[in-house]
N, C-alpha and C positions, 0 to 999 in steps of 0.2 A: 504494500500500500504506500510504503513512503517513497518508490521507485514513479508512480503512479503521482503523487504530491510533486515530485521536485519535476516530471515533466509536463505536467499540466503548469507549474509556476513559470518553468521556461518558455513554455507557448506563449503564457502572458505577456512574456518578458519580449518575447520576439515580439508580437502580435504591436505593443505600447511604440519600438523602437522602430519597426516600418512605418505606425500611424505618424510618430515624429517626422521621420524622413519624408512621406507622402505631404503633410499639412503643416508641420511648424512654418516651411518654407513660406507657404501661399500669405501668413498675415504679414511679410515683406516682400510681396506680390513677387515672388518666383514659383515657380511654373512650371512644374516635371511636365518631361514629354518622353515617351519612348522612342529610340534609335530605330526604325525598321533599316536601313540600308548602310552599305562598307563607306560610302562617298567622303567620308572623313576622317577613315579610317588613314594614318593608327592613332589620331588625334580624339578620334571619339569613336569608342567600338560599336558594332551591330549587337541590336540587343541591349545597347547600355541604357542608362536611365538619365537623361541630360534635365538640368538645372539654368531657365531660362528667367532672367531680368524683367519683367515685364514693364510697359508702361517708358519706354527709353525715347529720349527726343530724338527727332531722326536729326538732329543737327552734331548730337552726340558721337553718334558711328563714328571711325574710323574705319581706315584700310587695313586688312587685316584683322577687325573683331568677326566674328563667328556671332552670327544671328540666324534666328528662327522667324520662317515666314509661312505664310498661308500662299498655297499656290492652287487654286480653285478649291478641290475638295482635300487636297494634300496637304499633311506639313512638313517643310523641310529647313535642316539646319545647314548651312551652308556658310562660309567666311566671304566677307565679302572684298572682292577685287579691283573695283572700278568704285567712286562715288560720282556720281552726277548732281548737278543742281536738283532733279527732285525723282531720283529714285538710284539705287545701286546694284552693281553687277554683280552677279557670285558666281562662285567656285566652289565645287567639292575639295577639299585637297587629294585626292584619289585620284579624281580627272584628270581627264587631259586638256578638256575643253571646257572654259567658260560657260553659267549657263545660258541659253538662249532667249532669255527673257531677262526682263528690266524690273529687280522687286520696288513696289511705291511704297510709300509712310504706312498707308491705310494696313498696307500688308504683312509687315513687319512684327511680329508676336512680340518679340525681345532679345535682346544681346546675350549668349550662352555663359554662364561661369563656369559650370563643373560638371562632371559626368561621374557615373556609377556602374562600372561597369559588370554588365550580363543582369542585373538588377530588374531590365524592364522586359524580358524573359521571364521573371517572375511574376511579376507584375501583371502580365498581358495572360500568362495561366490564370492566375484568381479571376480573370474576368471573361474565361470561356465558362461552356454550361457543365463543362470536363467537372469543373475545380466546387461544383452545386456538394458533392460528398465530401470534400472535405472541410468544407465551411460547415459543414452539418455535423460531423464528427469535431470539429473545435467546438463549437456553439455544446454537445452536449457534453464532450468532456467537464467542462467548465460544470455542470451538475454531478459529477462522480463525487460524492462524500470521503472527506479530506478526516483522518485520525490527528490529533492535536498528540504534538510527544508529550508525554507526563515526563513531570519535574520527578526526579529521581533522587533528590539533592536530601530528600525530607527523610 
């Protein structure tokens, strides 16, 4: 039973420490996105868990910050290469080529800090209908009755 106690305390413990990494961020408006593609690799791996700035003036940017855009239904992080008066070119650092389009203000999610790598590989499991059984088996461990060790001392 105490085998039982210390891993149900660890779950919690896991369970609190992803909630931090997922949300503490967001009330200093940063912005997890998950990695789907290599295009930045080995600067940002596939799969990783990237950590985006939101809310950045586009007068901010530089050459060379790595920003997150909206490309119709897509999003993509990408550094950017070129600045223009009102919008900027990027680059995967992967590529070979520049991309083909011109990102505008409107577009622009946020400037990238930090990544977490293979992290949004987990992430993106919890959120198939795969991951319905194990949300269900945490949810009732957290009911399995926990023995209190007796003070032995007396």
């Amino acid at each position: 039973m105490e085998v039982i106690s210390k891993f149900v305390s660890f779950l919690n413990l896991c369970i609190i420490c992803l909630g931090c990494i997922l949300f503490l961020p967001m009330l200093f408006h940063i912005h997890p996105y998950v990695v789907y593609s290599g295009s930045m690799e080995p600067v940002i791996f596939t799969g990783s868990l990237a950590f985006v700035k939101e809310n950045v003036a586009f007068q901010e940017l530089r050459q060379n910050d790595i920003i997150t855009f909206s490309m119709g239904t897509e999003t993509v992080t990408h550094r950017i290469e070129k600045i223009e008066k009102k919008a900027v070119i990027t680059k995967g650092d992967k590529n070979q080529d520049s991309d083909l389009f011109q990102v505008y203000p409107k577009n622009i999610k946020g400037r990238y800090l930090c990544s977490i790598p293979y992290l949004g590989y987990f992430i993106e499991n919890l959120r198939t209908w795969r991951s319905i059984p194990i949300w269900i088996v945490i949810i009732l461990i957290q009911f399995i009755p926990r023995r209190e060790k007796k003070d032995e001392s007396k």
